[in-house]
C-alpha positions as CSV (number, residue, x, y, z in Angstrom):
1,X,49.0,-10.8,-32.2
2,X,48.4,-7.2,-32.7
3,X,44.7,-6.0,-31.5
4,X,43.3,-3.0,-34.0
5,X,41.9,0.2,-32.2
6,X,38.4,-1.6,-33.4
7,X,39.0,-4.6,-31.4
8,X,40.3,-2.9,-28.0
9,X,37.3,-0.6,-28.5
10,X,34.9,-2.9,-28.5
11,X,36.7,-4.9,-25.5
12,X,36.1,-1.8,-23.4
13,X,32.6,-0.8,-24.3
14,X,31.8,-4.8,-23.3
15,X,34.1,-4.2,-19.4
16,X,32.1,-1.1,-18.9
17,X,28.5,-2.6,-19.8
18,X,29.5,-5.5,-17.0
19,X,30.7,-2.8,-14.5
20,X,27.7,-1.0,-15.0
21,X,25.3,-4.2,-14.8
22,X,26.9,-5.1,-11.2
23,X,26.6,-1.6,-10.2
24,X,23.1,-1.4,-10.7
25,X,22.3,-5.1,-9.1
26,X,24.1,-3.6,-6.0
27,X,22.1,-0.4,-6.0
28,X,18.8,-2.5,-5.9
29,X,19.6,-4.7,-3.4
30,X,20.7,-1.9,-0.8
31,X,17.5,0.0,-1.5
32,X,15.6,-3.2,-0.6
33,X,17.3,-3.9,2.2
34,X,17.5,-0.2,3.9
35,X,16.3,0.4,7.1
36,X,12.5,0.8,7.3
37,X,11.0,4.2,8.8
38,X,7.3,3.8,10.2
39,X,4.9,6.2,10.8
40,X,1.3,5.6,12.0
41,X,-1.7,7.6,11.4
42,X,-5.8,7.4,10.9
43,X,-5.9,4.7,13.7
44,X,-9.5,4.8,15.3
45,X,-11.7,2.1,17.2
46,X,-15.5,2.1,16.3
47,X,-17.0,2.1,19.4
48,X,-18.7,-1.5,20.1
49,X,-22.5,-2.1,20.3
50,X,-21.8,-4.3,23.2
51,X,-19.6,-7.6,24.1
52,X,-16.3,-8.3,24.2
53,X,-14.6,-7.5,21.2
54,X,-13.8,-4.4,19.5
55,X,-12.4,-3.7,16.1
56,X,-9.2,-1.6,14.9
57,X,-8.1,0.6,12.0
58,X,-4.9,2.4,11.4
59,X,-2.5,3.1,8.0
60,X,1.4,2.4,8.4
61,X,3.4,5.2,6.3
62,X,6.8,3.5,5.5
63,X,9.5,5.7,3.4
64,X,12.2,3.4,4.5
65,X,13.1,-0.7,3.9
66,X,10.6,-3.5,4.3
67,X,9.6,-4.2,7.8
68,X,7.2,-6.9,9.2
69,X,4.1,-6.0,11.9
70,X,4.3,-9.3,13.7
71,X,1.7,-8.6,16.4
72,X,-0.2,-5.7,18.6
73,X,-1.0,-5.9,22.5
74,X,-3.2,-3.5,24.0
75,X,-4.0,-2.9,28.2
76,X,-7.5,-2.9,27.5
77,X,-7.7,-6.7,25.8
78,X,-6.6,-10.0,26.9
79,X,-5.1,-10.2,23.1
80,X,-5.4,-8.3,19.6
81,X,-5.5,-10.6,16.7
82,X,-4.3,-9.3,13.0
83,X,-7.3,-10.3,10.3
84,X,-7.6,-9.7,6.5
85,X,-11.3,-9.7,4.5
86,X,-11.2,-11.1,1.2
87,X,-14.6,-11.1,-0.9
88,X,-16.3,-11.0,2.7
89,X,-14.3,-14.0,4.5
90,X,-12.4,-13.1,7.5
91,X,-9.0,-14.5,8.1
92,X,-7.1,-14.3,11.0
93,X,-3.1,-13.5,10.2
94,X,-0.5,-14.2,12.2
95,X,1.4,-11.3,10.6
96,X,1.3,-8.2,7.6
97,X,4.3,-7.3,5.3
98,X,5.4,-3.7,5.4
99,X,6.3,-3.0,1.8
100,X,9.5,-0.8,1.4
101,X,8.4,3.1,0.7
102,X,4.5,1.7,0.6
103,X,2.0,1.6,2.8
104,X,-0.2,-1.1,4.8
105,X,-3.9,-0.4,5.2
106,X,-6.0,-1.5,8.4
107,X,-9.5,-0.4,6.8
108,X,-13.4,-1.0,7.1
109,X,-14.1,-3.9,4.6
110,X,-10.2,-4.9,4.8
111,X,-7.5,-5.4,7.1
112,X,-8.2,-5.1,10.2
113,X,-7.5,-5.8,14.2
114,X,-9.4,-7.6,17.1
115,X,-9.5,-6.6,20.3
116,X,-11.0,-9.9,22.1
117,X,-11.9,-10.6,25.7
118,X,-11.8,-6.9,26.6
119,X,-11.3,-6.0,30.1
120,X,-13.3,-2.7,29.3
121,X,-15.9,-1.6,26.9
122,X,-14.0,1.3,24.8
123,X,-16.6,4.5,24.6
124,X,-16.9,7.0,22.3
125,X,-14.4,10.1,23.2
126,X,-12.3,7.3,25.1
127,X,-8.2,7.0,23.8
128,X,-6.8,3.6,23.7
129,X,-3.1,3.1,23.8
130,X,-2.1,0.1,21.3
131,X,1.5,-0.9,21.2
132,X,2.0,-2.3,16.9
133,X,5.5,-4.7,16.9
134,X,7.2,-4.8,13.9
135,X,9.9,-7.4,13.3
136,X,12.6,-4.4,12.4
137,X,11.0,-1.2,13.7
138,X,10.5,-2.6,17.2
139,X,7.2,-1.2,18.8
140,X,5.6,1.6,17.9
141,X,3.1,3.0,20.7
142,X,0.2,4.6,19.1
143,X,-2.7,6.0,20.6
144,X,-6.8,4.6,19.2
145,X,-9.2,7.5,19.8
146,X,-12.7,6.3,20.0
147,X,-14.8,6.9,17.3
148,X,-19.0,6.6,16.7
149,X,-19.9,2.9,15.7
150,X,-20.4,4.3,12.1
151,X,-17.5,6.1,11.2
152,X,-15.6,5.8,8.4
153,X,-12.3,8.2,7.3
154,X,-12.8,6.3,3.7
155,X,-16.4,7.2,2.9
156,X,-15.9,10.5,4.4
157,X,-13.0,11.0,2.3
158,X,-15.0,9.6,-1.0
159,X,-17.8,11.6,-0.4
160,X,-15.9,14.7,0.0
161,X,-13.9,14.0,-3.6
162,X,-17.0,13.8,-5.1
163,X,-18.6,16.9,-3.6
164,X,-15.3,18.7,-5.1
165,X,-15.7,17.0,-8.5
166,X,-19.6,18.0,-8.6
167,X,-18.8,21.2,-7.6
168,X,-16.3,21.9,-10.5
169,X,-18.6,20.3,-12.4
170,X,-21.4,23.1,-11.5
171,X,-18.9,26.0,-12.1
172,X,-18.3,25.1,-15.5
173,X,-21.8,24.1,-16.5
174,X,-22.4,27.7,-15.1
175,X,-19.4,29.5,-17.6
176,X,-21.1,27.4,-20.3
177,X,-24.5,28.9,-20.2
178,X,-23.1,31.9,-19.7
179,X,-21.3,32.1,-22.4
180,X,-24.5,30.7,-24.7
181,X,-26.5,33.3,-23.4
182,X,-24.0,35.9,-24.3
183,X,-24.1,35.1,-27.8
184,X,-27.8,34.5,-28.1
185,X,-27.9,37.7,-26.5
186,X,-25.3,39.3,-29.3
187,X,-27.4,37.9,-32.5
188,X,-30.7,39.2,-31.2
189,X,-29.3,42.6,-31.4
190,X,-26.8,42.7,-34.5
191,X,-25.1,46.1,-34.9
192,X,-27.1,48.8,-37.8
193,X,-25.3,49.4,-40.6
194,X,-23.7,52.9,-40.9
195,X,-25.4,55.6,-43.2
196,X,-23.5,57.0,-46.1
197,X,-24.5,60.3,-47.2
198,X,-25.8,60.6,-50.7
């Protein structure tokens, strides 16, 4: 049976729609499954009131896979437990997903760590090294500087976004009046006809 050009057309376009479906399953899977790259930053420890326990914030920058954090130790704490706050109720966690090319946020209000039974009382100015263990990254050492009791990166950061939006706020509120007072100024003084001589 002969096959018209049509036909053997049509049979290709279908081979190279399939080709091109695989190919891009197999792209998405190997991007899920890269290797993850962590970085650490904005860790601090508010500096406890008193007691035994202290409380933990950092952000993990991954650009790479997903990874795990499974658990954090810490010389100054007989253990460090992992806890999330949902609509004010504590949890503890046995461990936090690392989403691939995301981020995972240890913040006031949030996620955050417990430093229980300390064997010292962290002061402010002190550094703290805390060792995070990921399930793929291995440990990551990082190093806790001691911050007042009240400190907070996020409200600092809030209030200084809305400083900058008031203040671009003022400077056009400023151009406006400017400008109305321009033209007010313009009308009370229209220009005088020019004479023709007779």
């Amino acid at each position: 049976m002969r096959r018209t050009p049509l036909a053997l057309g049509a049979t290709a376009l279908a081979a190279g729609l399939a080709l091109t479906a695989c190919g891009s399953g197999d792209s998405s899977a190997s991007a899920s499954s890269g290797k993850p790259a962590v970085k650490v930053g904005g860790a601090f420890i508010p500096a406890p009131a008193g007691g035994d326990m202290a409380a933990g914030f950092f952000i993990v920058h991954n650009s790479g896979g997903a990874d795990t954090l499974t658990s954090v130790t810490s010389s100054i704490a007989q253990q460090v437990t992992l806890h999330s706050t949902k609509g004010g109720v504590m949890k503890e966690r046995k461990s936090f997903p690392v989403p691939a090319d995301g981020e995972l946020d240890f913040e006031r209000g949030g996620n955050h760590l417990m430093f229980e039974d300390l064997k010292q009382t962290p002061k402010e100015g002190d550094k703290v090294s805390v060792k995070l263990h990921f399930a793929k990254s291995g440990t990551v050492t990082v190093t806790f500087p001691v911050k007042a009791a009240t400190y907070n990166p996020a409200a600092k950061s809030a209030h200084s976004s809305m400083s900058s939006m008031a203040s671009r706020s003022s400077v056009t509120s400023m151009a406006s009046i400017s400008s109305v007072s321009s033209m007010a100024s313009h009308k009370s003084h229209p220009s005088h006809p020019s004479h023709t001589s007779h």
